[in-house]
C-alpha positions as CSV (number, residue, x, y, z in Angstrom):
1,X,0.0,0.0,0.0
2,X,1.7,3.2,-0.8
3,X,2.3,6.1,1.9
4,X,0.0,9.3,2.1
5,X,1.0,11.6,-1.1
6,X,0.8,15.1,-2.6
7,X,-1.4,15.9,-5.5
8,X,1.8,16.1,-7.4
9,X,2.9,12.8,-6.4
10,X,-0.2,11.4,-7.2
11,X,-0.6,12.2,-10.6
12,X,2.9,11.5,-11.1
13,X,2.2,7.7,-9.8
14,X,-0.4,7.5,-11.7
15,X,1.0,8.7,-15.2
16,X,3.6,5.6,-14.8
17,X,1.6,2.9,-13.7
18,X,2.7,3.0,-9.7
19,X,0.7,2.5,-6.9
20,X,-0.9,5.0,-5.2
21,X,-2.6,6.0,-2.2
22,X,-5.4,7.4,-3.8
23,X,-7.0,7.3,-7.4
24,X,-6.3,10.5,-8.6
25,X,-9.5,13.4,-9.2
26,X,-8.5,15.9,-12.0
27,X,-11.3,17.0,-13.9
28,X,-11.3,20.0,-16.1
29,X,-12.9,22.6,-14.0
30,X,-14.0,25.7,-15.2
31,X,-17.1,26.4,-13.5
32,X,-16.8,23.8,-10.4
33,X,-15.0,25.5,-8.0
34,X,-17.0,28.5,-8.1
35,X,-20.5,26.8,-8.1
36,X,-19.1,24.5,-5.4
37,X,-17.6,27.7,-3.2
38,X,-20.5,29.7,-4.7
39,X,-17.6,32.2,-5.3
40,X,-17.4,34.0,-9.1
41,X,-14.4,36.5,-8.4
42,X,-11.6,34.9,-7.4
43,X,-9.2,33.5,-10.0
44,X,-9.6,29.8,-11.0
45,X,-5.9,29.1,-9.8
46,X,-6.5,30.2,-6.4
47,X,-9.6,28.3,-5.9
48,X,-7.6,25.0,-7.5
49,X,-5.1,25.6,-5.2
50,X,-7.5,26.4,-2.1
51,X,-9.5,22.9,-3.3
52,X,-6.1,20.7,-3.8
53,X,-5.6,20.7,-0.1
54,X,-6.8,17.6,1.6
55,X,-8.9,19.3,4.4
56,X,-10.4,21.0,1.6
57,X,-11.8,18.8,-2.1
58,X,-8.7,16.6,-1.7
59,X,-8.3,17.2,-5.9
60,X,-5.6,16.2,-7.9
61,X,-5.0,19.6,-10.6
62,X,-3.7,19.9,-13.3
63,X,-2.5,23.1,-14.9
64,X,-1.7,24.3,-18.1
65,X,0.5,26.9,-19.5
66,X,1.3,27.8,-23.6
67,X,4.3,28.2,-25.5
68,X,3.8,31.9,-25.6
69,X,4.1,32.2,-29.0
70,X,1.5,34.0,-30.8
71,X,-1.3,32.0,-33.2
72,X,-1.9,34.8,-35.3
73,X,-3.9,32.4,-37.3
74,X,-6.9,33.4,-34.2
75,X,-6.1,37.1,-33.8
76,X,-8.8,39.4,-34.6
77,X,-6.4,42.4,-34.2
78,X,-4.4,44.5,-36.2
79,X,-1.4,43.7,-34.3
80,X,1.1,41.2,-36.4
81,X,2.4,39.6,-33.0
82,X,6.1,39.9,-34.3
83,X,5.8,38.5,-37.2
84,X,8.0,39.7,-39.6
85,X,7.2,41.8,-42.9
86,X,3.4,40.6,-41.7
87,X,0.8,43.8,-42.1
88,X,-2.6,43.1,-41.1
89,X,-5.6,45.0,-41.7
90,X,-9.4,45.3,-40.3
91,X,-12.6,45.8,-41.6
92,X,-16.2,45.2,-39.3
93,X,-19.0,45.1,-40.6
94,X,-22.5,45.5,-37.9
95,X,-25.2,42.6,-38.6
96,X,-27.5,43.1,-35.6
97,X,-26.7,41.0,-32.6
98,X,-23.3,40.1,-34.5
99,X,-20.5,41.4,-36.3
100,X,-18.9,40.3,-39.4
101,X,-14.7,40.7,-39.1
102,X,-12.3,41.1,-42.2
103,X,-8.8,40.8,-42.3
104,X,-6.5,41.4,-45.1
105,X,-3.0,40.4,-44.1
106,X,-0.3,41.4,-46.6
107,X,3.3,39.4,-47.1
108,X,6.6,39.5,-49.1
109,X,4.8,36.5,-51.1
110,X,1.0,38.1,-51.5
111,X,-2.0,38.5,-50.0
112,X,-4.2,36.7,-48.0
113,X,-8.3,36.8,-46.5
114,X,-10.3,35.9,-44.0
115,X,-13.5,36.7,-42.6
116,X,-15.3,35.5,-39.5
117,X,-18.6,36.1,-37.7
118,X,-19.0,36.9,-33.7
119,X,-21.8,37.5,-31.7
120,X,-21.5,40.5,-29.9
121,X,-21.2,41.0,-26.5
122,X,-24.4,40.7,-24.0
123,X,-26.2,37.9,-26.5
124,X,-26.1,34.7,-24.4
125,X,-28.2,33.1,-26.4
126,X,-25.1,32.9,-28.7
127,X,-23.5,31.1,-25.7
128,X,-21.2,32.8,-23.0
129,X,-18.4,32.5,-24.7
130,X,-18.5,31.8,-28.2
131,X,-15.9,31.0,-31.1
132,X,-16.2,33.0,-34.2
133,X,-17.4,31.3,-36.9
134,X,-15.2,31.1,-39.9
135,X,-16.8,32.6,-43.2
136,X,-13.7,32.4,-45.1
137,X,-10.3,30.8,-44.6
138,X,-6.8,32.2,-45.3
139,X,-5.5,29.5,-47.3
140,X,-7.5,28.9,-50.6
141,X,-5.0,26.5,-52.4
142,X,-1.6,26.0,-53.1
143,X,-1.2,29.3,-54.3
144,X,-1.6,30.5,-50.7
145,X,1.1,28.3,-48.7
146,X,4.2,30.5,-49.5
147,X,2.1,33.4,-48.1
148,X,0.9,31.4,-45.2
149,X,5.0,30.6,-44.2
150,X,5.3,34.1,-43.2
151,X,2.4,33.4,-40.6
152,X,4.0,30.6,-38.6
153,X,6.4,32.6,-36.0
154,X,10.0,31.1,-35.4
155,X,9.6,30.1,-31.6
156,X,13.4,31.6,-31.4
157,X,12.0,34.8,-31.8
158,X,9.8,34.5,-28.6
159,X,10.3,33.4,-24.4
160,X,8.6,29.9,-25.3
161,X,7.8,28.3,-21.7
162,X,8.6,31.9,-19.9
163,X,5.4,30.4,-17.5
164,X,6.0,27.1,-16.9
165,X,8.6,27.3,-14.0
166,X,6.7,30.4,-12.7
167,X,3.8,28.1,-12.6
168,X,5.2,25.0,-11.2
169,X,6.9,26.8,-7.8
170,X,3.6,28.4,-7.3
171,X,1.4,25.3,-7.7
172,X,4.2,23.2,-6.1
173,X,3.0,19.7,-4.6
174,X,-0.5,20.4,-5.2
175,X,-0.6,19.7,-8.4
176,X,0.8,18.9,-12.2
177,X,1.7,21.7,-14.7
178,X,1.8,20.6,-18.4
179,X,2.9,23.1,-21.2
180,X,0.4,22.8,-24.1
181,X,1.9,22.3,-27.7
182,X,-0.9,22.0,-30.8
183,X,-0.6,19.6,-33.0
184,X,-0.7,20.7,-37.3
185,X,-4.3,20.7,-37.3
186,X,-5.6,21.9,-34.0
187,X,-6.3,26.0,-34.3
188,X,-3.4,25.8,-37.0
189,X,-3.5,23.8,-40.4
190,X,-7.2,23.4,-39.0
191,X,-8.1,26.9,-38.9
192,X,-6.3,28.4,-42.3
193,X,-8.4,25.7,-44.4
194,X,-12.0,24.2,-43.5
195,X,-11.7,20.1,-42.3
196,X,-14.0,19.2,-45.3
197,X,-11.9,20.8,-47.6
198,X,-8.9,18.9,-46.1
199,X,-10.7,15.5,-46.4
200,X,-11.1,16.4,-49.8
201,X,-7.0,17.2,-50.5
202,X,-5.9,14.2,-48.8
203,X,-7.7,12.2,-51.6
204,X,-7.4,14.8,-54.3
205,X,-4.1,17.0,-53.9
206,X,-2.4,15.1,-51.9
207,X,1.3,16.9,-52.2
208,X,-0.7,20.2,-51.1
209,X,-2.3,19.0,-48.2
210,X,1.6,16.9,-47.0
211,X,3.3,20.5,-47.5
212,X,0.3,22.5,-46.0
213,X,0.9,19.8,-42.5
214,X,4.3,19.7,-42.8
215,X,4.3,23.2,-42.2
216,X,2.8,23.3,-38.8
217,X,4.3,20.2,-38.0
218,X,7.8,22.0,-38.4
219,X,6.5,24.6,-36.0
220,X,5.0,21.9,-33.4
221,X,8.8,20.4,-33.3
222,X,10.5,23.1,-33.0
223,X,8.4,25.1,-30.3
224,X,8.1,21.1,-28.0
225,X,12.1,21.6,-28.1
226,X,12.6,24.7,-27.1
227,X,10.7,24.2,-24.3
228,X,11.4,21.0,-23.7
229,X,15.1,22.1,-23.8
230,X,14.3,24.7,-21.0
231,X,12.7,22.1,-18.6
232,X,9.9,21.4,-19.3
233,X,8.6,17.8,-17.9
234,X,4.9,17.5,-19.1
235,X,3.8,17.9,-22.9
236,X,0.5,18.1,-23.6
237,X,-0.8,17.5,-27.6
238,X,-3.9,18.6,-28.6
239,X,-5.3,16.3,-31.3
240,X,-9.0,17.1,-30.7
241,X,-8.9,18.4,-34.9
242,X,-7.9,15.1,-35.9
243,X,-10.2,13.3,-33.8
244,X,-12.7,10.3,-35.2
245,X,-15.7,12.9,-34.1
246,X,-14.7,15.6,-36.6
247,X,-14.8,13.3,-39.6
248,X,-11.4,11.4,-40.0
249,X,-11.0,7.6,-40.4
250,X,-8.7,5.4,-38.8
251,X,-6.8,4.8,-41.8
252,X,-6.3,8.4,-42.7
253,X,-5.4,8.4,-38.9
254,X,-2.7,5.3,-39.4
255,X,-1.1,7.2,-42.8
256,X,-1.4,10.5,-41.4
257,X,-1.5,11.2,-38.2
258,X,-0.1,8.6,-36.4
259,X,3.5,9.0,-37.7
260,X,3.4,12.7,-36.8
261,X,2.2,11.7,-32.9
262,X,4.7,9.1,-33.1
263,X,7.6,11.6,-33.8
264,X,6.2,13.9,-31.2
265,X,5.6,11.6,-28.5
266,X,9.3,10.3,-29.8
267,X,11.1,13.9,-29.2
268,X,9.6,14.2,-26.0
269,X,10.9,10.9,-24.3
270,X,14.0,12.0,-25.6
271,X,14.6,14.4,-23.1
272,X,12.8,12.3,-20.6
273,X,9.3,14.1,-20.3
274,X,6.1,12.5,-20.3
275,X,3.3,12.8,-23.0
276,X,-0.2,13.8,-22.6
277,X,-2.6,13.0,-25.2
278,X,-6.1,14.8,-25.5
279,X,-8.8,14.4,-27.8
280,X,-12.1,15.0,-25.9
281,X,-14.3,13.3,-28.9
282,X,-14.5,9.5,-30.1
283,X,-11.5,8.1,-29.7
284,X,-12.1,4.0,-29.6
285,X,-11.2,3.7,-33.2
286,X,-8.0,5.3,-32.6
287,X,-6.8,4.1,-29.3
288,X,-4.1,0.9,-30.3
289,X,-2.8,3.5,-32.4
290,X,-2.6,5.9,-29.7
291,X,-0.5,3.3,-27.6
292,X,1.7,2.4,-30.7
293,X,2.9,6.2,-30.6
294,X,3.9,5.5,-27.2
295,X,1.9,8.1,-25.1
296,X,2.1,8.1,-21.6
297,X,-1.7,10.0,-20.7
298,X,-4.5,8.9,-23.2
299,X,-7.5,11.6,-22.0
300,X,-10.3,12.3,-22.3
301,X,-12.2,8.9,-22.8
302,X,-15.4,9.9,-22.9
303,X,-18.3,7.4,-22.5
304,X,-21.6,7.6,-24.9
305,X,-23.1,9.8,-26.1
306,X,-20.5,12.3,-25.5
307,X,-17.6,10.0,-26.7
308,X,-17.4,6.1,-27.6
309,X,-15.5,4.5,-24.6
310,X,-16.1,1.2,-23.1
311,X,-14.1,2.0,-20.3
312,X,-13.3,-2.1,-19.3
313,X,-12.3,-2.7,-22.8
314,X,-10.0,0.1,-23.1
315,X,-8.3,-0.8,-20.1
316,X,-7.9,-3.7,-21.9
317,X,-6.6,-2.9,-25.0
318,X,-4.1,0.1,-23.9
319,X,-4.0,0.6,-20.3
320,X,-1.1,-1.7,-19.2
321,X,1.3,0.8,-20.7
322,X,-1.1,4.2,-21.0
323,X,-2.5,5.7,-18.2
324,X,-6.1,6.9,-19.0
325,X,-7.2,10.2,-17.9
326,X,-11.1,12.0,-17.9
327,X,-14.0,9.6,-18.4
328,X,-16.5,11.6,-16.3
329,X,-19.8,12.9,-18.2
330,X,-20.0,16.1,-17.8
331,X,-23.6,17.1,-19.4
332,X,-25.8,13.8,-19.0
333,X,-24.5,13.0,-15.9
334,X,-22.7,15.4,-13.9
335,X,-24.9,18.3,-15.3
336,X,-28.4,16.8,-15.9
337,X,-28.0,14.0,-14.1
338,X,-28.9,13.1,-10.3
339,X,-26.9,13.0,-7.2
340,X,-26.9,9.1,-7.5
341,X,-26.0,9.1,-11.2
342,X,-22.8,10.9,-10.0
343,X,-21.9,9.0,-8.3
344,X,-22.8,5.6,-9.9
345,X,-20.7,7.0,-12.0
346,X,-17.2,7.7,-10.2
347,X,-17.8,4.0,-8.4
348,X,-18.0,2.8,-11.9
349,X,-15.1,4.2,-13.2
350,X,-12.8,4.1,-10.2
351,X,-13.5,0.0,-10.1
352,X,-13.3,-0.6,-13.6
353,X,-10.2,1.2,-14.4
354,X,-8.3,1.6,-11.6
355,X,-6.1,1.3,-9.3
356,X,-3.0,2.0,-11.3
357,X,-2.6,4.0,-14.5
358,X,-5.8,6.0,-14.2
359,X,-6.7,9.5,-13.5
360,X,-10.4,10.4,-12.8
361,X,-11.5,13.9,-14.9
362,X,-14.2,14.9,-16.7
363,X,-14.3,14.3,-20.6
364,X,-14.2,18.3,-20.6
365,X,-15.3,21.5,-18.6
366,X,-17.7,21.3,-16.1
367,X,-20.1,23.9,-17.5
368,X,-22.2,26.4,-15.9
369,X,-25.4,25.6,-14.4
370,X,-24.4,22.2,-13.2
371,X,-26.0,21.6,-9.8
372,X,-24.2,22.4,-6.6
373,X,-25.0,19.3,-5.2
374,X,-23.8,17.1,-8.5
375,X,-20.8,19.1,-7.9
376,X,-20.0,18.5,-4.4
377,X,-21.3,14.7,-5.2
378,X,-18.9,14.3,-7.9
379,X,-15.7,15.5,-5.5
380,X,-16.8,13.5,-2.5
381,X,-17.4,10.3,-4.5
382,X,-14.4,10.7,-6.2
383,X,-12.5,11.1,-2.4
384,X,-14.9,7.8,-1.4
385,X,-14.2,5.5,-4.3
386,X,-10.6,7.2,-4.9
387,X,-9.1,5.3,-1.6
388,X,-11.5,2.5,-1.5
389,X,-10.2,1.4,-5.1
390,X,-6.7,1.9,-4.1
391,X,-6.6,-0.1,-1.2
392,X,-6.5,2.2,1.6
């Protein structure tokens, strides 16, 4: 039986398959910790922080930080973000409730376009926090990609992983910091062309759609090693764009992604950091492949109908070597669901895939408007269950 432990301990165990005194808890949190404290103005850190202490929630956080360098790919400014010989320009144009944004951004190799759509401010019925929707994409063809080069920013030019170590002597034991790296597609190669049209040039021009990835990918490696070259012990890849729920296939997954994971995963074991995997959609098709690359954390697992998991068969298949992470429903069960639904749920989870190599989450945010009591069901169940499935 292992000896009492820190959050950061914990989660540590857990990512390589040693015992621990407790199943870990790290759900995404967004609006827990405030509906839980009923407390809207203090910063989500704090209240992580406050909640990671065992007289308190007993959670396991994690934290993120970025690469700090700019995606000017989602700016909807005029400002170039360093880039050089990059000039951008604005137009907005008023629909009503929303606003239509143009941006011409000029280049040593041409011109390019974009246009997106926003709600604006005050209509919730648009959602609290909405993406803009894309109504036209920078890169049009192949035309476009010497253009686009002057887009992607040299991560030399910028402090890549200035917050990590900021972030991991304040969060200390009471927690795991991760610094988040994109993959091509996600807000990248993903945003500067529409997925359909990519599913179309895989089949149909495929030398455009290789350079248009290779691109980004070059930007991924170089940005994971320069932080990974300043400490950095945690990776976190964002695959969610090239996940089974936006459209892709597992063999466009084997022949395209999969070599690009494996070489990521592969750079950061090289310096003897672990790997965190997220794709918060279907991922069932996807995970032996997953495991092949050689990933460490495999999150978010989501059970139907927000992902695909059969959580005993996953275990299965991956989870003597990966540690899975999330499973927790956060809108048919933690939001809409009852008390005892809760936590049916954590029991069921903490059984069937603990007690080593599992992290308990959520398969993403807990939203607003959840229930207080689901809440504060969710975190004592997962205290319950978290020990009883460990042993202790």
């Amino acid at each position: 039986m292992a000896a009492s432990m820190t959050s950061r301990e914990r989660l540590w165990a857990a990512a390589r398959h040693q015992e621990v005194d407790k199943i870990p808890c790290s759900p995404w949190l967004r609006q827990a910790l405030p509906i839980l404290y009923d407390d809207y103005s203090t910063d989500g850190l704090t209240l992580a922080l406050k909640a990671a202490r065992p007289e308190e929630i007993d959670l396991d956080p994690h934290f993120l930080t970025g690469t700090d360098v700019p995606n000017v790919i989602w700016s909807l400014t005029e400002d170039p973000c360093g880039l050089k010989d990059v000039r951008i320009r604005l137009s907005v144009e008023d629909e009503g409730d929303c606003e239509v944004i143009r941006r011409t951004i000029d280049t040593p190799a041409g011109q390019l376009r974009d246009a997106r759509k926003r709600p604006k401010p005050g209509h919730p019925e648009y959602g609290l926090a909405p993406d803009p929707a894309f109504l036209e994409r920078l890169v049009k063809g192949p035309e476009d990609l010497a253009a686009m080069r002057y887009l992607v920013p040299d991560p030399a030019d910028y402090d890549v992983g200035a917050d990590y170590h900021d972030m991991v002597e304040r969060v200390g034991e009471l927690g795991m910091v991760k610094a988040l790296v994109r993959s091509p597609l996600d807000h990248q190669a993903g945003s500067v062309r529409a997925m359909e049209d990519l599913m179309v040039d895989y089949y149909v021009r495929r030398e455009f759609f290789d350079e248009l990835m290779g691109i980004w990918f070059d930007k991924m490696m170089a940005e994971t090693r320069a932080l990974l070259e300043r400490g950095v012990e945690v990776i976190f890849g964002s695959w969610y764009f090239a996940s089974m729920s936006v459209g892709w296939g597992p063999v466009i997954y084997r022949d395209v992604f999969l070599p690009v994971l494996k070489a990521h995963v592969d750079l950061v074991h090289s310096y003897g950091a672990i790997y965190n995997y997220y794709d918060d959609g279907k991922c069932m098709g996807t995970a032996d492949m997953v495991k092949e690359a050689g990933v460490d954390i495999f999150e978010t697992i989501g059970p139907p109908p927000v992902g695909d998991v059969d959580l005993a068969e996953l275990k299965r298949r991956i989870g003597d070597t990966v540690c899975l992470m999330g499973y927790g429903d956060l809108l048919y069960v933690i939001k809409r669901g009852t008390p005892e639904d809760v936590e049916r749920m954590v029991k069921y989870a903490m059984e069937t895939a603990g007690p080593t190599g599992f992290i308990f989450g959520t398969c993403d945010s807990i939203r607003e408007g959840t229930p207080r009591e689901n809440v504060r069901t969710y975190f004592e169940a997962a205290r319950k269950y978290g020990r009883l499935y460990a042993g202790r």
